[in-house]
VEXROFI-161779 format. One record per residue: y, x, z of N, C-alpha, C, O in turn. Coordinates in steps of 0.02 Angstrom, whole numbers, plus 32768, in hexadecimal, padded with zeros to 4 digits. Atoms other than C-alpha are relative to their C-alpha. Last residue first. Layout:
N
PAPA    ny    nx    nz   cay   cax   caz    cy    cx    cz    oy    ox    oz
PAPA     Y     X     Z     Y     X     Z     Y     X     Z     Y     X     Z
...
END
This chain:
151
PAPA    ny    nx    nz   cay   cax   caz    cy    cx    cz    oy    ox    oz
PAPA  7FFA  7FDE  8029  83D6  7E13  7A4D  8020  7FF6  7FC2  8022  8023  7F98
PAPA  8007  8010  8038  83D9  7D95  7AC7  800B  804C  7FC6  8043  8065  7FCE
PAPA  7FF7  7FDC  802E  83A2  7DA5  7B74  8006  7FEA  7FB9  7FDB  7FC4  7FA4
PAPA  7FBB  8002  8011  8399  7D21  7BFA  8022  8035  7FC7  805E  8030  7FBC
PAPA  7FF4  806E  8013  82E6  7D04  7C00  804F  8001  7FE2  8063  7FE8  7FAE
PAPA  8023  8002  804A  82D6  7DCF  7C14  8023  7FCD  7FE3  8051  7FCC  7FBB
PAPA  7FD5  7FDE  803E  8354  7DBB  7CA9  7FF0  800C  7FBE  801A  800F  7F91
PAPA  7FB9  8036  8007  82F9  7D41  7D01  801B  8024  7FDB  8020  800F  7FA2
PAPA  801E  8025  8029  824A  7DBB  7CE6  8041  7FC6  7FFA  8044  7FA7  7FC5
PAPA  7FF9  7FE5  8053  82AA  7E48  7D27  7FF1  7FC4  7FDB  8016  7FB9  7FAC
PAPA  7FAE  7FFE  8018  82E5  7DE3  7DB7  8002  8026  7FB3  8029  8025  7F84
PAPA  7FE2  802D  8031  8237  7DA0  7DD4  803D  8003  7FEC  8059  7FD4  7FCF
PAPA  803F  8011  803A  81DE  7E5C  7DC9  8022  7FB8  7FF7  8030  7FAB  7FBC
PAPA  7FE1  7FD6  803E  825D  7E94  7E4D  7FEF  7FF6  7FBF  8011  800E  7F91
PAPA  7FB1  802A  801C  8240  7DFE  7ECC  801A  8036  7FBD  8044  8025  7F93
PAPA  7FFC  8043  7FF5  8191  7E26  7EE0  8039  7FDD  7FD3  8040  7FB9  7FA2
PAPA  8030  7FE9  8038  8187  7EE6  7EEC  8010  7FC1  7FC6  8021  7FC9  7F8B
PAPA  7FCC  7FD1  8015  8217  7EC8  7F7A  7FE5  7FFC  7F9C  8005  7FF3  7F68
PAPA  7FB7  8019  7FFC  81A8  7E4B  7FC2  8029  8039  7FD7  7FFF  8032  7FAA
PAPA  8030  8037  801B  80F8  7E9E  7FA5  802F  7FF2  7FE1  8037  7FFE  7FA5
PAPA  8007  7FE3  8057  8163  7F48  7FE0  7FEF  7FC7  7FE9  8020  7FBD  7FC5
PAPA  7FC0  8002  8031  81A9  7EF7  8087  7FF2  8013  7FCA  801E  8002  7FA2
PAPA  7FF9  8041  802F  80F4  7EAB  80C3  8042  8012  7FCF  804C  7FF8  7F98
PAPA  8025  7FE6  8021  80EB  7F4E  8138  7FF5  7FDB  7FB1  7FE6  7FF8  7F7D
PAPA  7FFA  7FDF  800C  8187  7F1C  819F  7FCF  8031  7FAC  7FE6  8055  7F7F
PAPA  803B  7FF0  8023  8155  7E98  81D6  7FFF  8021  7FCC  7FE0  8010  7F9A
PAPA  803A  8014  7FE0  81C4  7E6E  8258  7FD3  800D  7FDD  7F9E  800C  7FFD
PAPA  8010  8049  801C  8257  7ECD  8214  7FB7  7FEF  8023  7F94  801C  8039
PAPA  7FED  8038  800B  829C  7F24  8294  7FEE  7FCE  7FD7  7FF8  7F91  7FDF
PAPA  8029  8021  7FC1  8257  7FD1  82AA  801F  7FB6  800D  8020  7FAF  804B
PAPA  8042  7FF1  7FEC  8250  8006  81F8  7FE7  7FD9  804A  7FB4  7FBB  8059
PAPA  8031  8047  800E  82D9  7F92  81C8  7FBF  8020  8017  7F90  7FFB  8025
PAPA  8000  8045  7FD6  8349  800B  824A  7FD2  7FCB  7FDF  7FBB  7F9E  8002
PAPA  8014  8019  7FBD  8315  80A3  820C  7FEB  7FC0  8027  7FBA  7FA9  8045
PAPA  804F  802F  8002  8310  8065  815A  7FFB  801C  803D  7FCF  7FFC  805A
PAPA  8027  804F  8011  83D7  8040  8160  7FB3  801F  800E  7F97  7FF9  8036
PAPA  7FD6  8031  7FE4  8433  80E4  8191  7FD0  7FC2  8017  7FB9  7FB2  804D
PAPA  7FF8  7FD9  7FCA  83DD  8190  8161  8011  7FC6  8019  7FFD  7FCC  8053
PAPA  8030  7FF4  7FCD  8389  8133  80D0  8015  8015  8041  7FEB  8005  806C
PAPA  803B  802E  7FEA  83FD  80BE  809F  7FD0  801F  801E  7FB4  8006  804F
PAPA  7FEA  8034  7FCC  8491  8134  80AC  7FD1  7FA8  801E  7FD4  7F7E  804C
PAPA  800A  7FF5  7FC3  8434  819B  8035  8016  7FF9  8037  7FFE  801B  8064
PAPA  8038  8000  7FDD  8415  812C  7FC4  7FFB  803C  8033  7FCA  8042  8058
PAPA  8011  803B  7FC3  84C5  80F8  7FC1  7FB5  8004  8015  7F9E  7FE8  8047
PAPA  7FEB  8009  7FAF  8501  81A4  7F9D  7FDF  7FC0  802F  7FD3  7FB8  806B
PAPA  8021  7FCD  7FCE  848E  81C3  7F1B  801A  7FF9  804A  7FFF  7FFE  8081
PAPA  803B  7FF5  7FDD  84BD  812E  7EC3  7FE9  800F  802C  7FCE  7FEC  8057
PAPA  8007  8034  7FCA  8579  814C  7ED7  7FB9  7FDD  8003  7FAD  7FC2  8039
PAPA  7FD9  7FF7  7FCD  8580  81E6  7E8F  7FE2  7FD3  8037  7FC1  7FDC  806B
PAPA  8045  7FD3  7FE2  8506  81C1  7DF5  8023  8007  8050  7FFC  7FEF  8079
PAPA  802F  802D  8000  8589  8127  7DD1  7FBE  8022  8026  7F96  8009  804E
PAPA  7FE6  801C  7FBD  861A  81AE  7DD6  7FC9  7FB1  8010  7FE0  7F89  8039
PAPA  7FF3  7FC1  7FC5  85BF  8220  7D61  8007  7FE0  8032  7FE3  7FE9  8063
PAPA  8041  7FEB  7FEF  8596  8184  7CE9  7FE0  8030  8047  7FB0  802D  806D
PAPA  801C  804A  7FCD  863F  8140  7CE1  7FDC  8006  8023  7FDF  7FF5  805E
PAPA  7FCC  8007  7FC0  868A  81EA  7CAA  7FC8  7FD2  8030  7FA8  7FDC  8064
PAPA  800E  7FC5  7FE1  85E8  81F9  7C21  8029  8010  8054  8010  8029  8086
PAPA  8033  8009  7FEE  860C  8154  7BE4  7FDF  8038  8032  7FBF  802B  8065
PAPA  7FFF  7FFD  7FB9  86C2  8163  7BD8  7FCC  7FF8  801C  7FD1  7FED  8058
PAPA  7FF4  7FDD  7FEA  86B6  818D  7B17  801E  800D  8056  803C  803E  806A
PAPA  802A  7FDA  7FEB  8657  8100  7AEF  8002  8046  801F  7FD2  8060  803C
PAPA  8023  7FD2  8057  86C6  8085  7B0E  7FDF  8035  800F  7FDA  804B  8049
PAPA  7FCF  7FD8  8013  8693  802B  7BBE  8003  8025  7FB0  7FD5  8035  7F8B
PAPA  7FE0  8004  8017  8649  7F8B  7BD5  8038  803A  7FD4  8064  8033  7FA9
PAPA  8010  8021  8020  85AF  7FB5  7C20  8023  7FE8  7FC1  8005  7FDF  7F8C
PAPA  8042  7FED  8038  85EB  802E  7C6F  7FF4  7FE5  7FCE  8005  7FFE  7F99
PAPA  7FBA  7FE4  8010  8684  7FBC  7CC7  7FC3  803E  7FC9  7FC1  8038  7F8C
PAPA  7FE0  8020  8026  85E1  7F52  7CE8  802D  8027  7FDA  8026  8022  7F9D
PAPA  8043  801B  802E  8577  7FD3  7D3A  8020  7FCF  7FD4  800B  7FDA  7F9C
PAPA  801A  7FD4  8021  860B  7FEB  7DA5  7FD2  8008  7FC5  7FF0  8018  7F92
PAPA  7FB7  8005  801F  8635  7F50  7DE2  8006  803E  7FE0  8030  803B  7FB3
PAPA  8015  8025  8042  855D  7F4C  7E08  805D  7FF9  7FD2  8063  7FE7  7F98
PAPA  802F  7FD7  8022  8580  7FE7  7E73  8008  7FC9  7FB9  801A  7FD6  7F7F
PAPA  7FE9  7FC0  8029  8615  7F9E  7EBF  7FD1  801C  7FDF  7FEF  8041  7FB8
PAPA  7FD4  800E  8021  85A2  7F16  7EED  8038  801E  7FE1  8045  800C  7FA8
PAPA  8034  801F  8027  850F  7F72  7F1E  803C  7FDF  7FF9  805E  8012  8001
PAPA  7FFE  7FE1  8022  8585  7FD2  7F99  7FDB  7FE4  7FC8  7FDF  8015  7FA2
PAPA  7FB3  7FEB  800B  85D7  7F36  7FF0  7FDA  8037  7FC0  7FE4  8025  7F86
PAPA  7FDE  8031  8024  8527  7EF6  7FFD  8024  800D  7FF0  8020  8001  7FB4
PAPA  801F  7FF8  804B  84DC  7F97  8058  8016  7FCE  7FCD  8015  7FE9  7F96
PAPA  7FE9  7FBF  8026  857C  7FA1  80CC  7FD5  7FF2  7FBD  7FEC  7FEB  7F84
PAPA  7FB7  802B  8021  856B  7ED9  8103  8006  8033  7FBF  800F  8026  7F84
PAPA  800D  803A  804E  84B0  7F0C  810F  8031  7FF9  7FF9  8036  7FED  7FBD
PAPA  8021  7FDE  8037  84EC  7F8A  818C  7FE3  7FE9  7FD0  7FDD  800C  7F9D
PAPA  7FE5  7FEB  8025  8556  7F1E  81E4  7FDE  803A  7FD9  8000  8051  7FAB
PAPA  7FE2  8021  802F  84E7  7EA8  820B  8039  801C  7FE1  8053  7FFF  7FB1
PAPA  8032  801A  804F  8470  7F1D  8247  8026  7FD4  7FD7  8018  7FD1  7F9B
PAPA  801B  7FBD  8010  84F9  7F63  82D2  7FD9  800A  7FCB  7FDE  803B  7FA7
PAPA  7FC7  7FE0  802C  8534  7EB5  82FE  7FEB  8048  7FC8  7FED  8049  7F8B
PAPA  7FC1  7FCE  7FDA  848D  7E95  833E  8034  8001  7FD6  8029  8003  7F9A
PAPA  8019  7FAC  8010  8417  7E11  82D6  8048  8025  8047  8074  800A  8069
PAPA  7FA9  7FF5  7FD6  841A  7D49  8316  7FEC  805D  7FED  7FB9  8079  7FFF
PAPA  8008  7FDF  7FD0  8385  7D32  826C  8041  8017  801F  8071  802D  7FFF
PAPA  8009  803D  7FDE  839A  7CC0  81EE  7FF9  800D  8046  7FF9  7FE2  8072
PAPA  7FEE  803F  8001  837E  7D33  816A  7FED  7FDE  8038  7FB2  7FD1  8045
PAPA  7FD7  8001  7FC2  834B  7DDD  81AA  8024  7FC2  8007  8041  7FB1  803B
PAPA  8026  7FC4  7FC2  8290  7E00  8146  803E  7FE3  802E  8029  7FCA  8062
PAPA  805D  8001  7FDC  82A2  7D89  80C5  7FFA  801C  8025  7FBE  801A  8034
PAPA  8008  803E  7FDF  8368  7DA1  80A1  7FCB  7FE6  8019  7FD2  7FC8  804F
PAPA  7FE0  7FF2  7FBB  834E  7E64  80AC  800B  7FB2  8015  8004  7FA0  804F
PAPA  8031  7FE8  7FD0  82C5  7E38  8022  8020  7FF5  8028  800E  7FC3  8048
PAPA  8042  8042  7FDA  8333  7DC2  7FDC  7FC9  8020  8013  7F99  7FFD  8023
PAPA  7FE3  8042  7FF7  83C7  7E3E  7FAF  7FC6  7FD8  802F  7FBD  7FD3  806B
PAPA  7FF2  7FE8  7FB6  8375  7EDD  7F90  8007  7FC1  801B  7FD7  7FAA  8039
PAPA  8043  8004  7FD2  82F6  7E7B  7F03  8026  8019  8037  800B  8007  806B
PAPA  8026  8058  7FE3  83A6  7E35  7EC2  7FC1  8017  8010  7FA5  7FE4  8027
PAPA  7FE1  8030  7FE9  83EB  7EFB  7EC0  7FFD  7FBD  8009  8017  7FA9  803D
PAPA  7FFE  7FD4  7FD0  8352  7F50  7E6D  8039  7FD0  804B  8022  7FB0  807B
PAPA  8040  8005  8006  8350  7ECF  7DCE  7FED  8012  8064  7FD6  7FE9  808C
PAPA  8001  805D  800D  8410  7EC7  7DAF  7FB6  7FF6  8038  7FBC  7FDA  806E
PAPA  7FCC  801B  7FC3  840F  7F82  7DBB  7FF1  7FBC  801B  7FD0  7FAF  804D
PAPA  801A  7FE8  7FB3  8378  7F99  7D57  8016  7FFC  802C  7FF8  7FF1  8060
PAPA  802B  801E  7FF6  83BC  7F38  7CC8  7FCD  7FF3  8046  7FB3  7FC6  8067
PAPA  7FE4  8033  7FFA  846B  7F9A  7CD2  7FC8  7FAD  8025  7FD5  7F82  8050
PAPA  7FEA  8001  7FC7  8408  801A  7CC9  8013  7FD3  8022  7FFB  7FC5  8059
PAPA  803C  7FEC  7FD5  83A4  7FF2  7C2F  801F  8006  8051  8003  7FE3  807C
PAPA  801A  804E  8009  8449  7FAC  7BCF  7FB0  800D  804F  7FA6  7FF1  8085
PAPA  7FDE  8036  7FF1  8493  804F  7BF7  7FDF  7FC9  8012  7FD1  7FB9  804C
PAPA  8005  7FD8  7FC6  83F3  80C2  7BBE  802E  7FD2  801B  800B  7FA3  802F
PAPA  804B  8010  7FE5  83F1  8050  7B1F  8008  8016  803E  8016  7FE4  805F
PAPA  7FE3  8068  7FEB  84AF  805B  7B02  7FB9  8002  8006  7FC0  7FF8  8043
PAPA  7FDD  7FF8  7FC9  8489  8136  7B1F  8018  7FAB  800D  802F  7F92  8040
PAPA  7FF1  8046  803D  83F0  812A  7A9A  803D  7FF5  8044  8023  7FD7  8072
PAPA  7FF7  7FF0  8058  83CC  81F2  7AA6  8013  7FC5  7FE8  8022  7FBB  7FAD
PAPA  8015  8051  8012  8413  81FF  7B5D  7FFE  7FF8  7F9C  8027  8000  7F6F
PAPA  8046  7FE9  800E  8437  82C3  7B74  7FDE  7FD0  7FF5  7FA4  7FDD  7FE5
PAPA  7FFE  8012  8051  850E  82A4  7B75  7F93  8019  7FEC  7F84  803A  7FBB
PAPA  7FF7  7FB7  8020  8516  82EC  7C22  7FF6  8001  7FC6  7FEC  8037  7FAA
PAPA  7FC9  7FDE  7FFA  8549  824C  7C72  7FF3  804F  7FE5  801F  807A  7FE9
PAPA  7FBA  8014  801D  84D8  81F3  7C16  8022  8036  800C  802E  8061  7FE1
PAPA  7FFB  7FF7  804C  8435  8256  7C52  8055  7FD2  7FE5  8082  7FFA  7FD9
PAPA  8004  7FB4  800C  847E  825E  7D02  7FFB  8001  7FAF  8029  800E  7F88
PAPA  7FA7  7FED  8017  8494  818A  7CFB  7FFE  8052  7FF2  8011  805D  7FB9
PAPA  7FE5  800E  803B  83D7  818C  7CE0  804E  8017  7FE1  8068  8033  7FB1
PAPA  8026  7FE1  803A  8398  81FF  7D5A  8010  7FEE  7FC0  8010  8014  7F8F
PAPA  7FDA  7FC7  8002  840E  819C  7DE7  7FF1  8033  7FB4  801E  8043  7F8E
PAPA  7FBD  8016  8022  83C8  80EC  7D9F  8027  8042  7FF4  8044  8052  7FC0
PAPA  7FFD  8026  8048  8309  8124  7DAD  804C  7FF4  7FD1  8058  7FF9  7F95
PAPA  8007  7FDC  8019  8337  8186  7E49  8002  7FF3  7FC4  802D  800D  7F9F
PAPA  7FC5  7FC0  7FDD  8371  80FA  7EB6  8013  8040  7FBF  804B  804A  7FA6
PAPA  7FB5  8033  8017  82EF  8078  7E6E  8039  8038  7FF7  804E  8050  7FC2
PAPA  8008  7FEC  802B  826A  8101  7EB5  8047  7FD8  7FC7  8073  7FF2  7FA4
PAPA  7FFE  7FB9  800C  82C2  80FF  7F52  7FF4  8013  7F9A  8018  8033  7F73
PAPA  7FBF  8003  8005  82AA  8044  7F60  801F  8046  7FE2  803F  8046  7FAD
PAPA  7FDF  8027  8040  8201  804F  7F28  803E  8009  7FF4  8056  801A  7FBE
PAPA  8030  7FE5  8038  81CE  80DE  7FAF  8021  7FE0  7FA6  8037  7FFC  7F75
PAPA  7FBB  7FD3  8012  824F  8085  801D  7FD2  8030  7FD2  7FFA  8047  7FAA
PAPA  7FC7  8020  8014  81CB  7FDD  8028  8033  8045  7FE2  804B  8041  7FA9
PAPA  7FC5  8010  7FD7  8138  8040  803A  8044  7FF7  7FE8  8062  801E  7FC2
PAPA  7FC4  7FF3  7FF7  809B  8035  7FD4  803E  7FFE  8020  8051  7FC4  801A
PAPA  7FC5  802A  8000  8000  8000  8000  803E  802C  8000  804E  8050  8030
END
């Protein structure tokens, strides 16, 4: 069985690894690589979402956990305002965008690990169930976003 920050992590890397190739011009289909991120973002971010809502939803939490989900939310939304401004950008700011997109990845996964999976480690109640869930919700956000694709 796999562990929830194993996935998450790998998510992490997948996007960081990508934006790097952009930002150093080494992406051979660079609106493919985009589009792909963008995909994975989307994808990565609604499985964070409703896991942490499955595991802490509903629950009186400490101040202390509720503001550290406030943080991981805040950054997953600048991330995805990002990922947009990408998305959108001409092509010659792709590489800028990209740098400062790898930035703030890296930073947030590692403010999730040193920060956040302490505390879901010893807080969520079932702790062991978070990959299924995580695994779960990432597979129907790709599959909503397929549906919604037009070429």
């Amino acid at each position: 069985m796999q562990d929830v920050w194993t996935l998450i992590a790998r998510d992490h890397h997948e996007l960081a690894d990508g934006l790097a190739t952009l930002a150093d011009g080494s992406a051979t289909d660079p609106r493919g690589t985009i589009d792909g991120l963008c995909l994975g973002f989307a994808a990565h971010a609604e499985a964070h979402a409703k896991t942490l809502e499955g595991v802490l939803g509903g629950r009186a939490l400490p101040k202390y956990i509720t503001a550290l989900v406030g943080e991981l939310e805040s950054e997953h939304l600048a991330q995805e305002r990002q990922f947009t401004r990408l998305a959108y950008a001409p092509e010659h700011e792709w590489s800028d965008r990209a740098r400062t997109l790898h930035d703030m990845v890296r930073q947030h996964h590692d403010y999730e690990r040193a920060w956040c999976l302490p505390v879901l480690r010893t807080r969520a109640p079932s702790y062991d169930a978070l990959a299924a869930l995580y695994a779960t919700e990432r597979l129907r956000a790709f599959a909503w976003t397929w549906r919604g694709y037009t070429a």
